[in-house]
C-alpha positions in Angstrom: -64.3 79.3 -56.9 -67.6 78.7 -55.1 -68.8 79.4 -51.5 -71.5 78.0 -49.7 -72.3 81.3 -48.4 -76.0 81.1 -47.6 -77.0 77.9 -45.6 -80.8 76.9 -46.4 -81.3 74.5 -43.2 -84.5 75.5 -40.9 -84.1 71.7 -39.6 -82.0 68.4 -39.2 -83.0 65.0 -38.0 -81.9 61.9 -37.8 -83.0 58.3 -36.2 -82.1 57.8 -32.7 -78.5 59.8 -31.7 -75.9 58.1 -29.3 -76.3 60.2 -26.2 -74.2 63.5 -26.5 -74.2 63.3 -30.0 -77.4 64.9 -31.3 -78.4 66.0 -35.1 -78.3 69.9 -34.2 -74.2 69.4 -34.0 -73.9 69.0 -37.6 -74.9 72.8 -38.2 -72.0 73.5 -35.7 -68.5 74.7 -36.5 -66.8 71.6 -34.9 -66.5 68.6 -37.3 -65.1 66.8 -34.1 -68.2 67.1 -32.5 -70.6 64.9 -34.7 -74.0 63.6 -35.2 -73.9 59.7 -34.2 -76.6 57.4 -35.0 -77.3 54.2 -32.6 -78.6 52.7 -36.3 -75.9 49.9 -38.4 -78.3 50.2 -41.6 -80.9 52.1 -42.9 -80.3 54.9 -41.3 -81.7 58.1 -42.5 -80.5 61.9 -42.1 -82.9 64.7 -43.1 -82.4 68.2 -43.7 -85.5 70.4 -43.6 -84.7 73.8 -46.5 -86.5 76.9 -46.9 -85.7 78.1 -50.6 -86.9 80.6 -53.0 -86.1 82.0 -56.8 -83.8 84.7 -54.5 -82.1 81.9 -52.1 -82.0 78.6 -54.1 -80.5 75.4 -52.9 -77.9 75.1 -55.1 -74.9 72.7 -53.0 -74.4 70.3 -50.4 -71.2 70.0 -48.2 -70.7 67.3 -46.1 -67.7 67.0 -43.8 -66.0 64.2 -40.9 -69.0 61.7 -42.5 -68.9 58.0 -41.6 -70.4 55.3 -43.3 -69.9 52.6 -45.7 -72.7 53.7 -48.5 -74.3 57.1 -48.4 -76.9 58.2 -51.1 -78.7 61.0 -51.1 -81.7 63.0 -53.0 -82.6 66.1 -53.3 -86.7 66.8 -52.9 -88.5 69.7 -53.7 -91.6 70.8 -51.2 -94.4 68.3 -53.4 -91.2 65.5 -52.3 -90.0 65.1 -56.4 -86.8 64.2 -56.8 -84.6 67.0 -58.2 -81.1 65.4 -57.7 -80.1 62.3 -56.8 -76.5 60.6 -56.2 -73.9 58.7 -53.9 -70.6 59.5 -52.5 -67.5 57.5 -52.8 -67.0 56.1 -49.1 -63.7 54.6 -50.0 -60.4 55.4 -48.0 -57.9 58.1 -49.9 -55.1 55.0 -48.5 -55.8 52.1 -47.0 -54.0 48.2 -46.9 -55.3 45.2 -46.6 -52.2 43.5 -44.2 -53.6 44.2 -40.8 -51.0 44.1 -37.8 -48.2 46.0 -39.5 -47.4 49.5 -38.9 -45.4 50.1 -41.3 -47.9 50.1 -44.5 -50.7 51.8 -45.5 -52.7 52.1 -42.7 -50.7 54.1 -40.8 -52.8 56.7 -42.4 -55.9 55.8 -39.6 -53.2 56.7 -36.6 -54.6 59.8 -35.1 -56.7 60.5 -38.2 -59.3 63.2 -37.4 -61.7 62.2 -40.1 -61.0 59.0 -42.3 -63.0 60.2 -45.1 -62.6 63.4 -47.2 -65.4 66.3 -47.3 -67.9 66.6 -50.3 -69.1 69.6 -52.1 -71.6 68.5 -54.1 -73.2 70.8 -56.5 -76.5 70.1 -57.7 -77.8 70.1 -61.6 -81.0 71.6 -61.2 -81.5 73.9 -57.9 -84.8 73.7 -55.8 -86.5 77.3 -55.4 -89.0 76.0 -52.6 -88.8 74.6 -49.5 -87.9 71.2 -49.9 -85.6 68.7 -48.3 -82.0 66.5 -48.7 -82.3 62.9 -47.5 -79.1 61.0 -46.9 -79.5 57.2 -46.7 -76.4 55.4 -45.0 -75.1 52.2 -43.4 -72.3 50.6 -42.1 -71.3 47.0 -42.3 -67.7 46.5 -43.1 -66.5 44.2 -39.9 -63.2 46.5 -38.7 -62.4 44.0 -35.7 -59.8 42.2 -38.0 -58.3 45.1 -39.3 -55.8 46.3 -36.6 -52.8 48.3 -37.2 -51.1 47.0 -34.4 -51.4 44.2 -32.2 -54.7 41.3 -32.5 -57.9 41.5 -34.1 -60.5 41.7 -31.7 -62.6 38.3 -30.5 -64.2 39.3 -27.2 -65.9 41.4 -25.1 -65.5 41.0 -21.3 -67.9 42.7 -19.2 -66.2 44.2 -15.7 -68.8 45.8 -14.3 -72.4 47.4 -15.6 -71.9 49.2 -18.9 -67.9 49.0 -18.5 -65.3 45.9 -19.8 -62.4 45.6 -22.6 -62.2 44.4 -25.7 -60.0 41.1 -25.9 -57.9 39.2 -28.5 -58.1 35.0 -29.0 -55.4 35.1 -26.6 -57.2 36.9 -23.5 -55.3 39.6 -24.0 -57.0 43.3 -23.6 -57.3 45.4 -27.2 -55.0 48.6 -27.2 -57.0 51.1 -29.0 -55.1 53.5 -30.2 -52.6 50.5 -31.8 -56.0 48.8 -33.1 -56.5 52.3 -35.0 -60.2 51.5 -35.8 -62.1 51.8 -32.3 -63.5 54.7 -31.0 -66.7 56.8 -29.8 -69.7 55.2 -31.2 -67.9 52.0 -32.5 -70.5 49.2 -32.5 -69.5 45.9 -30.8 -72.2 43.2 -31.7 -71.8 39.6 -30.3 -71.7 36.5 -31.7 -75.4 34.5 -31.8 -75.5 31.0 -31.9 -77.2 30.4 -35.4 -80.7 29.6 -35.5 -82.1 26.9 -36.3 -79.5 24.9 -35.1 -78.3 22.8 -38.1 -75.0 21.0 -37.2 -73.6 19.4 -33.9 -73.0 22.9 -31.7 -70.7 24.0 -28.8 -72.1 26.7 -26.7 -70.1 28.1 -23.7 -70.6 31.1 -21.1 -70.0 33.3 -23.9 -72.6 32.4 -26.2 -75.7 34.4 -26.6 -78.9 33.7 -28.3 -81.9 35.7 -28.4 -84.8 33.4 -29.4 -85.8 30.0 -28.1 -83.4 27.4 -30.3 -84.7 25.2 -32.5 -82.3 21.9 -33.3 -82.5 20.3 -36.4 -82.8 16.0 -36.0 -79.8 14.5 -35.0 -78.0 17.3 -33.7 -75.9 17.9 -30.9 -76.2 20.4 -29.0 -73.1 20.7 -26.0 -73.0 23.0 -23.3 -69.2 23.7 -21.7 -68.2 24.2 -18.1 -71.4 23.2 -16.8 -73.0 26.6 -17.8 -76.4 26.6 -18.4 -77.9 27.8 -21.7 -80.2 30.9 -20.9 -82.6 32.6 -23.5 -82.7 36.2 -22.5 -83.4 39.6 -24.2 -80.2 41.1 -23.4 -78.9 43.3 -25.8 -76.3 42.0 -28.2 -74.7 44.8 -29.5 -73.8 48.0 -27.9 -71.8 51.5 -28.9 -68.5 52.3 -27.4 -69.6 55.7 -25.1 -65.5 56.6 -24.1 -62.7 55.1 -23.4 -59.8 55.8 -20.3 -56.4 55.7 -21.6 -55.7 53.1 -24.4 -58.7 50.7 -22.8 -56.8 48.1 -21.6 -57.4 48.5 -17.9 -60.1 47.5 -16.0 -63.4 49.3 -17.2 -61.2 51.1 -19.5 -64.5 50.9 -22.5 -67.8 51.8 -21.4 -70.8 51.3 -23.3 -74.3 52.4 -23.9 -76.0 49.4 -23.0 -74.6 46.6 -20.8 -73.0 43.7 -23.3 -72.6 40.5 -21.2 -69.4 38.6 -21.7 -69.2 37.5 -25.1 -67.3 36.3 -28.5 -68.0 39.3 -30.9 -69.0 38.9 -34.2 -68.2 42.5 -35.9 -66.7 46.0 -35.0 -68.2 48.3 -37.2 -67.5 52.0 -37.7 -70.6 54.3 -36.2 -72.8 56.5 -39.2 -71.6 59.9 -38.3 -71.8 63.6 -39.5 -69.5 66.4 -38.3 -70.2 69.4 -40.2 -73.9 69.7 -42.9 -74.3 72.4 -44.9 -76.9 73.4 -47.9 -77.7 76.2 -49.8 -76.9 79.0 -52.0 -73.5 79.4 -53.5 -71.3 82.7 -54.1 -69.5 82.1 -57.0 -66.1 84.2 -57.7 -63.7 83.4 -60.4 -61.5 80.9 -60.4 -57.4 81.4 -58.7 -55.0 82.3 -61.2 -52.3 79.9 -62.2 -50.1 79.5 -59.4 -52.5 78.3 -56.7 -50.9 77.1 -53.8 -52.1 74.6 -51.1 -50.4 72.3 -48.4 -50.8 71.3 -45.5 -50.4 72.2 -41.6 -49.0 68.8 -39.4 -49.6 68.7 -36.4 -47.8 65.8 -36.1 -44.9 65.5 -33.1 -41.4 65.2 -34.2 -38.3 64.6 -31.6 -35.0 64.4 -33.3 -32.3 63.4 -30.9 -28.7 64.6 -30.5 -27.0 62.0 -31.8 -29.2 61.6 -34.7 -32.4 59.2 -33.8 -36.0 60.0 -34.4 -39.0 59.8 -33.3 -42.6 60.7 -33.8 -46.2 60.5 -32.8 -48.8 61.4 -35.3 -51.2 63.9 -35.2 -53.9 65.4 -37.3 -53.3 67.7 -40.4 -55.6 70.3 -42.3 -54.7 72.2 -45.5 -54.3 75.8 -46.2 -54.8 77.4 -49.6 -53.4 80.6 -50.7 -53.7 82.3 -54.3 -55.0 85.1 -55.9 -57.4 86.1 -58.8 -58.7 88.8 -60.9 -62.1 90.3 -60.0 -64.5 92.9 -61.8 -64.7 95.2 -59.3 -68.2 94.4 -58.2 -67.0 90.6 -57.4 -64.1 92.2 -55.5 -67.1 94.3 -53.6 -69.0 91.1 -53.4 -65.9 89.6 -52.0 -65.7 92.5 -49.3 -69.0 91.7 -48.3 -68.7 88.5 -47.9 -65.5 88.8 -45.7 -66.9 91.7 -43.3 -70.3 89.3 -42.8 -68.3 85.5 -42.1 -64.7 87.4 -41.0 -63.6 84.4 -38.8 -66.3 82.2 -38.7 -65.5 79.3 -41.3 -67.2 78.2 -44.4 -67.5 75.3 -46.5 -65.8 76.3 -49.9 -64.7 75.0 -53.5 -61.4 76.8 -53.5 -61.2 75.7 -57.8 -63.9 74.5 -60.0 -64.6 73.3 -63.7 -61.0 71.5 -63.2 -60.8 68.4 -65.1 -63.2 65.2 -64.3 -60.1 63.2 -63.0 -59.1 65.9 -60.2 -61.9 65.0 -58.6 -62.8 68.5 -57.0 -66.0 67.7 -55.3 -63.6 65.8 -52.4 -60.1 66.9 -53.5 -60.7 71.0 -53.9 -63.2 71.8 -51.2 -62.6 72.8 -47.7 -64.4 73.7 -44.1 -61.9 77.3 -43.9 -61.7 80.3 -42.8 -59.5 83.7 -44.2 -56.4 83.1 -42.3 -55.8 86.2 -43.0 -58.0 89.5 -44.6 -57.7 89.3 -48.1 -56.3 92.6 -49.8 -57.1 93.9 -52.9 -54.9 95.8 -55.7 -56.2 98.1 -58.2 -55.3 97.2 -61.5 -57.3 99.2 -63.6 -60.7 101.3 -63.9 -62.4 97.8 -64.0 -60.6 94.9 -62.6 -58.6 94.4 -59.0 -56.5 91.7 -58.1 -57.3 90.0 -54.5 -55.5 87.8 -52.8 -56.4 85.1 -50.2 -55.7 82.6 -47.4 -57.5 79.8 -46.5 -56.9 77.5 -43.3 -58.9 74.1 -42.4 -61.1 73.5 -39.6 -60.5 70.1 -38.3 
């Protein structure tokens, strides 16, 4: 069992942060309240780490990420690389049948965080003050991949900043049906391609941001009488909040102001909720027997007469065991609960499991003792302790 008990980081940084959502609220306890980049690609997160032989950086956890790809490298203070790597960005459960809610992807309904944490541990420790550099991008188009309802084709703008996002019908996007769509979701418009290289259709929705250039014998059309304007409006914009399910009037509001317009993609923001890196307690493993489950916080109405129904809502785990200890790891244990009581921690609650558990996603948590843990003497040299564990999400 490993705890990241000593956190290294003297500084974060990333490119430029969606307003409210800064790179100091990944050293937080809240892995709802994230780091969001305004950046689709080549995005960059940086964290600064004072290290020596006594406090080595020996782990990464990651928690509530969101990207596509993310690698990372860990530098020492001359900028070597020490360790290097990538994380698996895939879903735990998704499907590929969009508009059905009764597959798969019920699993994004209310999900906190769509991705699991990572406890990474590193083969060779840095022991100076170096730095881990996290490259990540998204670029999976999400607009098509509604739960419920239409994929999205529009944007309509109502008013400076605010509009909804609409189906080929007209018809205003339900978000929370959709499933995909939320804070820092990009929405990025359709550009008329460039050169222009077969007869073309442009309308009030079409948006270009460069002078066109048409190939001979091409046709150009302009619908509704409309008249084609080159501008540097922005084409794609971040979702900033959203009243109710977003299907009012002004229900979305945005970072920039998005004119009318088809939309080409709906893509998922690059965010962070919790970072940590550093040195790791290690204590020995749980003894056979381990328990861990989880806490729904699902809603569930069973009527009188025997109907159902529910509305999801987020889960965490809890973890409860027990294990042997010399007694100085049961003192080292001690210490470490009167210093972090509360306050939670990221955590490899089992290690050295077999290569197909996959414990760098599967046994780690962001927890905290739900309880003290107590300790029985059973000999001169050994106790036995036992624990609890609950999930922040």
């Amino acid at each position: 069992m490993k705890v990241l008990s000593e956190d290294r980081t003297t500084a974060v940084a990333g490119g430029t942060a969606l307003s409210g959502f800064p790179a100091s609220n990944v050293q937080n306890d809240r892995p709802r309240k994230p780091w969001i980049s305004t950046q689709q690609s080549g995005e960059s997160f940086t964290i600064s780490l004072n290290a020596s032989a006594s406090y080595p950086i020996q782990a990464m956890f990651l928690y509530g990420i969101e990207a596509d790809s993310c690698a990372w490298v860990l530098k020492n203070q001359a900028g070597s690389t020490i360790d290097s790597g990538s994380l698996d960005m895939s879903y735990p459960i998704e499907s590929d049948l969009s508009g059905n809610p009764n597959n798969s992807n019920v699993y994004f309904v209310n999900q906190v965080h769509f991705r699991r944490a990572f406890f990474i541990t590193f083969s060779s420790p840095v022991t100076d003050n170096g730095s881990l550099v996290l490259s990540l991008a998204t670029t999976v188009n999400l607009g098509g991949k509604n739960i419920q309802g239409n994929a999205v084709a529009s944007w309509v703008r109502d008013t400076t900043n605010k509009g909804r996002l609409l189906d080929s019908s007209g018809t205003a996007i339900n978000i929370i049906d959709h499933g995909f769509i939320g804070i820092g979701t990009h929405v990025t418009a359709v550009l008329i391609e460039n050169p222009v290289t077969e007869d073309t259709t442009v309308d009030q929705n079409s948006n270009a941001t460069n002078p066109l250039v048409l190939n001979g014998g091409v046709t150009l059309t302009i619908n509704g009488g409309f008249s084609l304007i080159i501008s540097t409006d922005p084409i794609t914009a971040q979702i900033t909040s959203i009243t109710g399910d977003g299907t009012a009037s002004q229900g979305i509001t945005l970072n920039v102001d998005l004119a009318t317009a088809s939309v080409a993609n709906i893509l998922n923001p690059i965010k962070i909720g919790i970072a940590r890196c550093g040195k790791v307690t290690d204590f020995p493993n749980p003894r056979r027997g381990l328990s861990f489950g989880y806490q729904d916080f699902s809603i569930r109405r069973r009527q009188p007469t025997g109907g159902y129904s529910s509305e999801p809502r987020p889960l965490s785990r809890e973890v409860s065991g027990d294990c042997i200890m010399t007694t100085a790891e049961a003192q080292t244990m001690q210490d470490f609960y009167r210093a972090f009581r509360s306050k939670p921690m990221p955590m490899l609650f089992i290690n050295n499991m077999p290569s197909n558990f996959g414990e760098s996603m599967k046994g780690n948590m962001f927890g905290y003792f739900k309880n003290a843990p107590s300790f029985s003497l059973i000999g001169t040299e050994h106790q036995a302790v036992q624990f609890q564990f609950c999930e922040v999400v």
